[in-house]
OpenMM code with the backbone's topology and positions (N, CA, C; nanometers):
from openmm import Vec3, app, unit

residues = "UNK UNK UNK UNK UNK UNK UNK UNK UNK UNK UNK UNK UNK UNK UNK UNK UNK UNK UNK UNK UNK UNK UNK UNK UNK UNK UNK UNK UNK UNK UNK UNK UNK UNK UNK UNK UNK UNK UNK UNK UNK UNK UNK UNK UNK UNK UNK UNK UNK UNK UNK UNK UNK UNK UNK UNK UNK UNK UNK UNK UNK UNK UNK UNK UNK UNK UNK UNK UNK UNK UNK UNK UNK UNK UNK UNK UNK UNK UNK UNK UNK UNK UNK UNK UNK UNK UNK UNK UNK UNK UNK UNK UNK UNK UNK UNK UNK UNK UNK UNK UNK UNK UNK UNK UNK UNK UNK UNK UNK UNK UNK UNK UNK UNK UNK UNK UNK UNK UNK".split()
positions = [
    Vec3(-4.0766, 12.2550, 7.7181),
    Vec3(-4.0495, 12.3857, 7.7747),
    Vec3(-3.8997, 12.4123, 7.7822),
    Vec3(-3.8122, 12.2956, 7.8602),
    Vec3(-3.6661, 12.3117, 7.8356),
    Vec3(-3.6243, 12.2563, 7.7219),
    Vec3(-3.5249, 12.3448, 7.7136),
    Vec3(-3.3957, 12.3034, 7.5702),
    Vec3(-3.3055, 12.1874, 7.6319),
    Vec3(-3.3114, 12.0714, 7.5240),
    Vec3(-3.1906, 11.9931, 7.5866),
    Vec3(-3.0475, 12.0070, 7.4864),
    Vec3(-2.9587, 12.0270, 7.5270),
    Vec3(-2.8358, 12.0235, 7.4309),
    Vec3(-2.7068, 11.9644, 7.4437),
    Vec3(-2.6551, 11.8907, 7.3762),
    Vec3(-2.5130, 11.8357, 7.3809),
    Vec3(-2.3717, 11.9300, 7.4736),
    Vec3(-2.3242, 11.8158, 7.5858),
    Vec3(-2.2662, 11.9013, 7.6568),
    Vec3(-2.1377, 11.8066, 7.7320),
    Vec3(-2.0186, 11.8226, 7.7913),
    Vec3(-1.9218, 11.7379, 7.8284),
    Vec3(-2.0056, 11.6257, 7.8798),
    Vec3(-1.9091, 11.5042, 7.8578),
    Vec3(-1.9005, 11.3896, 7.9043),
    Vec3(-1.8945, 11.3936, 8.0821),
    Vec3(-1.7730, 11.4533, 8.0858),
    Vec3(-1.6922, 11.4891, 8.1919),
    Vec3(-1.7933, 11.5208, 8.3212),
    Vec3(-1.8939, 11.4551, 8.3752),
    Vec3(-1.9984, 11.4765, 8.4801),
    Vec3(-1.9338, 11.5892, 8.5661),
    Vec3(-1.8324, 11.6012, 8.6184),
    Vec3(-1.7317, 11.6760, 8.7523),
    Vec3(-1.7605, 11.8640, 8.6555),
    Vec3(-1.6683, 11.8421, 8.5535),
    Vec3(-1.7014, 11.9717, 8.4609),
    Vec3(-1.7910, 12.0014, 8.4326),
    Vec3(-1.9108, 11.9146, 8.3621),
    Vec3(-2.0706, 11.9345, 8.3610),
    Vec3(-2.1301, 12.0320, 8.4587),
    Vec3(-2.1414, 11.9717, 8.5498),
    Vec3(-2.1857, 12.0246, 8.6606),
    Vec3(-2.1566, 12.1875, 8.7039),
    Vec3(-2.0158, 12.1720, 8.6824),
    Vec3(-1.9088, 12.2893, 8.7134),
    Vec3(-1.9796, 12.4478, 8.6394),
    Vec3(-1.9840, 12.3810, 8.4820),
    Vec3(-2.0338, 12.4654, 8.4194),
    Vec3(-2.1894, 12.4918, 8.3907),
    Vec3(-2.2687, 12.4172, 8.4666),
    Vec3(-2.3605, 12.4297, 8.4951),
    Vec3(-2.4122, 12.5500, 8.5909),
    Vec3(-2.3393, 12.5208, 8.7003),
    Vec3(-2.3484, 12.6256, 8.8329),
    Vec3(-2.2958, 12.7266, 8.7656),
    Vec3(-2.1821, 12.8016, 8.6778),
    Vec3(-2.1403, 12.8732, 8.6322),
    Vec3(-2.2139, 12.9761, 8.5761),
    Vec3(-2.2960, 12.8755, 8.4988),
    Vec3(-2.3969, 12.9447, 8.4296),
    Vec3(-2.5011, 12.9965, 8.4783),
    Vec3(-2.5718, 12.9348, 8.6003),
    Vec3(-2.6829, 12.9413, 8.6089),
    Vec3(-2.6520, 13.0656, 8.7089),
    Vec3(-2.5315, 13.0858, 8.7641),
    Vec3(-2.4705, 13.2161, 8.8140),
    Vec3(-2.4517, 13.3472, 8.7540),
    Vec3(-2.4231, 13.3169, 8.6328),
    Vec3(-2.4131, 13.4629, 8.5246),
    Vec3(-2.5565, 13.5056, 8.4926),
    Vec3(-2.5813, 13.3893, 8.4432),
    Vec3(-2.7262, 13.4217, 8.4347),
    Vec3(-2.8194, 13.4641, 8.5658),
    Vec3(-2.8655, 13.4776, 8.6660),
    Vec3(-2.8905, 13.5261, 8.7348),
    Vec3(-2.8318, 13.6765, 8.8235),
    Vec3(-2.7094, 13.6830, 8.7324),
    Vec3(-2.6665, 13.8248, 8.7236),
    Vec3(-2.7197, 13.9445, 8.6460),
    Vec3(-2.7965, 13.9058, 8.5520),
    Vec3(-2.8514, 13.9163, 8.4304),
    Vec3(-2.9837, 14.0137, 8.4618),
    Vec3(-2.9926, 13.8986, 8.5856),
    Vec3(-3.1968, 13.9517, 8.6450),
    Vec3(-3.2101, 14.1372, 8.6669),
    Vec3(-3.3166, 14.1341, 8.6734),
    Vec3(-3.3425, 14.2960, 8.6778),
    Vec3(-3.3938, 14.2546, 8.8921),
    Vec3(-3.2973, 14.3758, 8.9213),
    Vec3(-3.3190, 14.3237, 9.0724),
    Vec3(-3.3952, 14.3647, 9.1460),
    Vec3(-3.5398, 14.2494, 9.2107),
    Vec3(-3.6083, 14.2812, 9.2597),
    Vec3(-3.6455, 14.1634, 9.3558),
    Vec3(-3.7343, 14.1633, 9.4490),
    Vec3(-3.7662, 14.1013, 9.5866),
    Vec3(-3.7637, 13.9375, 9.5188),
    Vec3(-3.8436, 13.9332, 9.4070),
    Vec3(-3.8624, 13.7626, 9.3766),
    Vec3(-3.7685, 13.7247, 9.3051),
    Vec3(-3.7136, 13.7870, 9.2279),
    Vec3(-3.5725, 13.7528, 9.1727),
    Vec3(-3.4132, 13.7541, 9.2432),
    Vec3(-3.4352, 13.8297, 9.3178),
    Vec3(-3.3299, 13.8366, 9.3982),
    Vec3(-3.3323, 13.7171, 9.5021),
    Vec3(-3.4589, 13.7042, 9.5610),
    Vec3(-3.4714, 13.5180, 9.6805),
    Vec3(-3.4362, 13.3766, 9.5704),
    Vec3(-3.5060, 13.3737, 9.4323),
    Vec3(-3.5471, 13.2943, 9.3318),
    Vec3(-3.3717, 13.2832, 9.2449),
    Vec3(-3.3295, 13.3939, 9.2546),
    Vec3(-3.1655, 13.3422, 9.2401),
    Vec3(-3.0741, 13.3046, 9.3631),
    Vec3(-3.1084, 13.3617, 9.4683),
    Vec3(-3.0566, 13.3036, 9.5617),
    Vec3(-3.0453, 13.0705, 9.5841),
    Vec3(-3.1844, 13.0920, 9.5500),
    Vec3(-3.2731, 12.9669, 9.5678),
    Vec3(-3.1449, 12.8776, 9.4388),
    Vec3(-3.2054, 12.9315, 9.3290),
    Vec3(-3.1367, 12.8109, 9.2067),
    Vec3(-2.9425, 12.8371, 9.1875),
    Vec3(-2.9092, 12.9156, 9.2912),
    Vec3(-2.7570, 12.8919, 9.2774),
    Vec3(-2.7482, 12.8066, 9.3771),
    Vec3(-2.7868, 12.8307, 9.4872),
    Vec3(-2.7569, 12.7144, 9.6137),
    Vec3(-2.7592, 12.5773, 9.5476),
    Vec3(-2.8731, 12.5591, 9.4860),
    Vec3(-2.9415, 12.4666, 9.4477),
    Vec3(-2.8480, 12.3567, 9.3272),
    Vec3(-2.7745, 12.4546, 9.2234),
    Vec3(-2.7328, 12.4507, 9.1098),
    Vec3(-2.5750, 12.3737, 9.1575),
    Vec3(-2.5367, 12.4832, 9.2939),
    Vec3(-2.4069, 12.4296, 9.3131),
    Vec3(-2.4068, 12.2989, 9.3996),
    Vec3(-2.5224, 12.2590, 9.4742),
    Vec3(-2.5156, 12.1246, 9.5557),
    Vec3(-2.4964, 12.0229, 9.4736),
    Vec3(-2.5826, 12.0617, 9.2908),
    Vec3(-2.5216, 11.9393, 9.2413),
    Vec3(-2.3857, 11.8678, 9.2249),
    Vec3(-2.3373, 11.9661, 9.1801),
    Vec3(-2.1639, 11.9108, 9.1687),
    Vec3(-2.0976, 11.9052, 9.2633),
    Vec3(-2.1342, 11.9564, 9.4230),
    Vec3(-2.0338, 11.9798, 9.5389),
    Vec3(-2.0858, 11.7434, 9.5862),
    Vec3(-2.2124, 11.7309, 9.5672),
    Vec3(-2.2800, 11.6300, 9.6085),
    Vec3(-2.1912, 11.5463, 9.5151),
    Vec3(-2.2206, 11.5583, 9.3638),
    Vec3(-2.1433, 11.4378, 9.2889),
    Vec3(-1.9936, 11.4096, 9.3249),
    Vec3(-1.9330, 11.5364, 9.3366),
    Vec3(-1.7684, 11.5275, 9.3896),
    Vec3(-1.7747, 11.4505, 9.5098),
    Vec3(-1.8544, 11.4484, 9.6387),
    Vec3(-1.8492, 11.4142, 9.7561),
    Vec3(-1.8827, 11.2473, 9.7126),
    Vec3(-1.9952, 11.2069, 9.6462),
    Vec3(-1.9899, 11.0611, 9.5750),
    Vec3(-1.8923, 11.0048, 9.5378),
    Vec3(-1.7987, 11.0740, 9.4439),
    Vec3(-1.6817, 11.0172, 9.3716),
    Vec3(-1.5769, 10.9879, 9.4634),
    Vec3(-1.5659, 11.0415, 9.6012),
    Vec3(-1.5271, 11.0343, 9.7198),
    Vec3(-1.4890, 10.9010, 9.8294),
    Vec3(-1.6525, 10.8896, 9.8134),
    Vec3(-1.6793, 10.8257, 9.8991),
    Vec3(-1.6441, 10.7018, 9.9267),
    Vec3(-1.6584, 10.6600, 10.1014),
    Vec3(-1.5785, 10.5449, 10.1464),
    Vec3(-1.6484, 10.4127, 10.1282),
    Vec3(-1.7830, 10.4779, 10.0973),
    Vec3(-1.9188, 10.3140, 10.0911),
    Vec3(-1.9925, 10.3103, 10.0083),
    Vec3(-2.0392, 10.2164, 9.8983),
    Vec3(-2.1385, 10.2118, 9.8529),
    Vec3(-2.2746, 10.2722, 9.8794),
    Vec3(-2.3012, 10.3011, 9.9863),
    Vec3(-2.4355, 10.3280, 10.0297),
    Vec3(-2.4132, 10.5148, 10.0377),
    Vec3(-2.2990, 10.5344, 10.1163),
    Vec3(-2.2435, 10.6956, 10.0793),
    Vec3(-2.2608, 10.7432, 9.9867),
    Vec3(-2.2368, 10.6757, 9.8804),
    Vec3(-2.2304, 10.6787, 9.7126),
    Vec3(-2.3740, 10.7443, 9.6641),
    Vec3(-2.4376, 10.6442, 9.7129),
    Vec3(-2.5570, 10.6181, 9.6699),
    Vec3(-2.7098, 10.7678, 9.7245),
    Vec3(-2.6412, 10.8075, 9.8664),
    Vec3(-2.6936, 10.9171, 9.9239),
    Vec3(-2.6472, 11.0153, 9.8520),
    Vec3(-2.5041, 11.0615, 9.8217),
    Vec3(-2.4911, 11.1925, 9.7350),
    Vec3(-2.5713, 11.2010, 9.6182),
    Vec3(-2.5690, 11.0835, 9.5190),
    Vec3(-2.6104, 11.0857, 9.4299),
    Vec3(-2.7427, 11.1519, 9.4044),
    Vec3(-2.8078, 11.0806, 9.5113),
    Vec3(-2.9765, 11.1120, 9.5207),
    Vec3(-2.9623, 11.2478, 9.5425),
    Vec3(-2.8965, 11.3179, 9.6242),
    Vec3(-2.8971, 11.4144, 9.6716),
    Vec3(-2.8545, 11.5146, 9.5622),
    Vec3(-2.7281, 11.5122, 9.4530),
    Vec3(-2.7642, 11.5447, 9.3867),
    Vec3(-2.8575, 11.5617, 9.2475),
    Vec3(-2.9509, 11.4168, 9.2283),
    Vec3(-3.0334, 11.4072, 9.1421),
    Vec3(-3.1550, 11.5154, 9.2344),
    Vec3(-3.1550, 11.5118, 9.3612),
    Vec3(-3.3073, 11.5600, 9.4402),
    Vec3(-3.2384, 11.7675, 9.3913),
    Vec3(-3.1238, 11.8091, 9.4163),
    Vec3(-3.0765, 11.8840, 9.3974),
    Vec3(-3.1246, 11.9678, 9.2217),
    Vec3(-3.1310, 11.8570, 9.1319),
    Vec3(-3.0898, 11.9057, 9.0219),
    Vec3(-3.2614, 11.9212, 9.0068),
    Vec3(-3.3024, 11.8425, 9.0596),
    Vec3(-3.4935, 11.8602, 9.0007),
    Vec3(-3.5470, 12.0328, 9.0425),
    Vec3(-3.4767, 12.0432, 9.1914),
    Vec3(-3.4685, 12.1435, 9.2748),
    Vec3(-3.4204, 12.2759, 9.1102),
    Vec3(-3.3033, 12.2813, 9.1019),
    Vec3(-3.2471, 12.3984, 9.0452),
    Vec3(-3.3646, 12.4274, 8.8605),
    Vec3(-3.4216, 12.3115, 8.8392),
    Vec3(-3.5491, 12.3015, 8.7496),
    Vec3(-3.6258, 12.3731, 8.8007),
    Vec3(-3.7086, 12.3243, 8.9159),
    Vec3(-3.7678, 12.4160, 8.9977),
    Vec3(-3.7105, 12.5668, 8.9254),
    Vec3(-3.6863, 12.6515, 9.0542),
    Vec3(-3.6442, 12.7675, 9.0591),
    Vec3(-3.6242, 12.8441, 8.9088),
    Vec3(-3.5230, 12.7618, 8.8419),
    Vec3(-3.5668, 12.8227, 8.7166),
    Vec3(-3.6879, 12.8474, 8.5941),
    Vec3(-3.7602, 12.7531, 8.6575),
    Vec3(-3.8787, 12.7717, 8.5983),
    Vec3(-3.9058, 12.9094, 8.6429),
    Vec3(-3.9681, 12.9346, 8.8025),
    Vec3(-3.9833, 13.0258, 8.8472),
    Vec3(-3.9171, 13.1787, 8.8146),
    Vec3(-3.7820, 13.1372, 8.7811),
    Vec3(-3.7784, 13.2699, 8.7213),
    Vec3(-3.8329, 13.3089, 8.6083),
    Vec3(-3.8229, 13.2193, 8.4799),
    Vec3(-3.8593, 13.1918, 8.3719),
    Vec3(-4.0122, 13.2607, 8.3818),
    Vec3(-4.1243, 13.2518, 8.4836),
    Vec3(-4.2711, 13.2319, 8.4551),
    Vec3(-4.2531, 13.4025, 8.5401),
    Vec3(-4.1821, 13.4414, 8.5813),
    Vec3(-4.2266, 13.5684, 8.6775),
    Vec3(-4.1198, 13.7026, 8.6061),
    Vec3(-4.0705, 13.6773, 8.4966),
    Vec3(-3.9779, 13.7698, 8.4354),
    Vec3(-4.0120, 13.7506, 8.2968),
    Vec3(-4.0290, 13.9161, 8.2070),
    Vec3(-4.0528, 13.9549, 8.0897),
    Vec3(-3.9565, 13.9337, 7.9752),
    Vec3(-3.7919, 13.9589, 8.0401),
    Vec3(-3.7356, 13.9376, 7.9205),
    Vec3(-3.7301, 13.8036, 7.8317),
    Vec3(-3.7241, 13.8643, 7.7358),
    Vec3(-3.7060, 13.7268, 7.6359),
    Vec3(-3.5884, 13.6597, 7.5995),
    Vec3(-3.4405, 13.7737, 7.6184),
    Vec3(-3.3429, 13.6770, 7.6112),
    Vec3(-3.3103, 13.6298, 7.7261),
    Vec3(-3.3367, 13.6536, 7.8043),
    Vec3(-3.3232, 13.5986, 7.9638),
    Vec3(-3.3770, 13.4263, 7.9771),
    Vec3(-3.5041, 13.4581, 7.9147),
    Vec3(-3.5950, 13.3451, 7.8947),
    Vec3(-3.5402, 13.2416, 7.8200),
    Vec3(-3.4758, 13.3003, 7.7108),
    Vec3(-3.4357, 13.1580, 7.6269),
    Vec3(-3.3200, 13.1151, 7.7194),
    Vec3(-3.2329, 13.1520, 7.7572),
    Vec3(-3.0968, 13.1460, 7.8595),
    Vec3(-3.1351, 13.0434, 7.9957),
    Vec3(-3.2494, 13.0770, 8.0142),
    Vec3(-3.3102, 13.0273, 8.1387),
    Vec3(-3.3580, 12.8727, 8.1056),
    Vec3(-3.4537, 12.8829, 7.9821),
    Vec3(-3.4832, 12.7593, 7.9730),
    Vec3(-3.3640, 12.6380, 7.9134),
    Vec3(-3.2675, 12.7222, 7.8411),
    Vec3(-3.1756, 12.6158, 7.8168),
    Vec3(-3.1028, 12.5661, 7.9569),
    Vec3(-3.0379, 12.6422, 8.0411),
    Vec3(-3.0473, 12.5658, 8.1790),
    Vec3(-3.1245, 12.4714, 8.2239),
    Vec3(-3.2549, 12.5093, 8.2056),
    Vec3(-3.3587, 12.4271, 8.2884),
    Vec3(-3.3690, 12.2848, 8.2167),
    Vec3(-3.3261, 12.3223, 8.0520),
    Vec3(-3.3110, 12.1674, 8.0175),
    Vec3(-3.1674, 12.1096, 8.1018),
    Vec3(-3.0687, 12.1817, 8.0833),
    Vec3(-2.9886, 12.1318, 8.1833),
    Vec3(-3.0049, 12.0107, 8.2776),
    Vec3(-3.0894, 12.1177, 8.4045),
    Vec3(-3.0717, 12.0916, 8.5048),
    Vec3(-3.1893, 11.8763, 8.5133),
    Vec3(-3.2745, 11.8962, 8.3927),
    Vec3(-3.3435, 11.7939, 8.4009),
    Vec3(-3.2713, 11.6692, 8.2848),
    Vec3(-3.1885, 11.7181, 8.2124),
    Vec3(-3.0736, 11.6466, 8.2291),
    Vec3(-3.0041, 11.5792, 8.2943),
    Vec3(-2.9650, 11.6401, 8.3811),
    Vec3(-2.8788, 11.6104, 8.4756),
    Vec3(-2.9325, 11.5602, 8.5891),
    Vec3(-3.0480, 11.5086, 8.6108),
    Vec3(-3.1595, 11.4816, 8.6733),
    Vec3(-3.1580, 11.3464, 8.6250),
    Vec3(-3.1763, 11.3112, 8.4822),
    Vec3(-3.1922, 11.1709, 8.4401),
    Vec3(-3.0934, 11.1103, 8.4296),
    Vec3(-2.9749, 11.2288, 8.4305),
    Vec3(-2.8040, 11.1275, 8.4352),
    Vec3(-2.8270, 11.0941, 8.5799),
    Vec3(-2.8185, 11.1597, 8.6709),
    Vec3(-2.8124, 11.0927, 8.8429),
    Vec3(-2.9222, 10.9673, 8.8222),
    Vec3(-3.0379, 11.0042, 8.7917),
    Vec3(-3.1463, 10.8652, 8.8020),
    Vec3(-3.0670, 10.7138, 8.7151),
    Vec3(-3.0230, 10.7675, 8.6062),
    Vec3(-2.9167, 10.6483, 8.5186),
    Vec3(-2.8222, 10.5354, 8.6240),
    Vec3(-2.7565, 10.6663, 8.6780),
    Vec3(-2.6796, 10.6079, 8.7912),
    Vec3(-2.7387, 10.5266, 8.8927),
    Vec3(-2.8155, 10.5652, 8.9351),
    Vec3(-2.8712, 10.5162, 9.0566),
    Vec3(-2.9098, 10.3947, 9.0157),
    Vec3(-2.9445, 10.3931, 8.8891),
    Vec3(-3.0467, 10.2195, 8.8007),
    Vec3(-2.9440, 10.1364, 8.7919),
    Vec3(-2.7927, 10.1683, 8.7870),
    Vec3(-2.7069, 10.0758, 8.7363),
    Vec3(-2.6288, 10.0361, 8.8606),
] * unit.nanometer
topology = app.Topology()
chain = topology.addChain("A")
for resn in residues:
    res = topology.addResidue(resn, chain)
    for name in ("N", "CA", "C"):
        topology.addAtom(name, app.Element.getBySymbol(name[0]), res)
């Protein structure tokens, strides 16, 4: 269902431009009651990842470390979520392709945090 595609190394920027996107794109929406909560939902969502990984790269403890991380891997499954939801409750089609390449994104970035967490 999601697109996966080649994208920075750079996890901190990843992320960055992740939320970026998933921001324009939800500018995009035609504005109405479920789209308007359902973008609310996957920007919050979109930006905890990278505010969480920065706060990891931070951190004073191993175990600190280890909570952002999750938090942003639990984050990124989250911003999958939501975009699905827009994806399944909206007609356009270029919206749709836009949407699902995020959503590969976001489950991306889902198996990079899980990577981490294994090592």
């Amino acid at each position: 269902m999601f697109e996966i595609s080649k994208k920075p190394y750079d996890l901190e920027e990843r992320t960055f431009q992740f939320t970026r996107d998933v921001a324009m794109c939800c500018k995009k929406l035609p504005r109405n009651t479920s789209n308007i909560e359902y973008s609310k939902q996957v920007i919050r969502s979109s930006g905890s990842i990278g505010a969480n990984y920065i706060e990891a790269n931070e951190s004073l403890s191993k175990k600190d470390f280890i909570m952002r991380i999750k938090i942003s891997r639990k984050e990124a499954k989250e911003s999958a979520y939501w975009l699905r939801l827009l994806i399944e409750t909206n007609e356009i089609t270029d919206l749709k392709s836009e949407a699902q390449k995020l959503g590969g994104e976001a489950i991306e970035l889902k198996k990079i945090f899980s990577a981490i967490l294994t090592k």
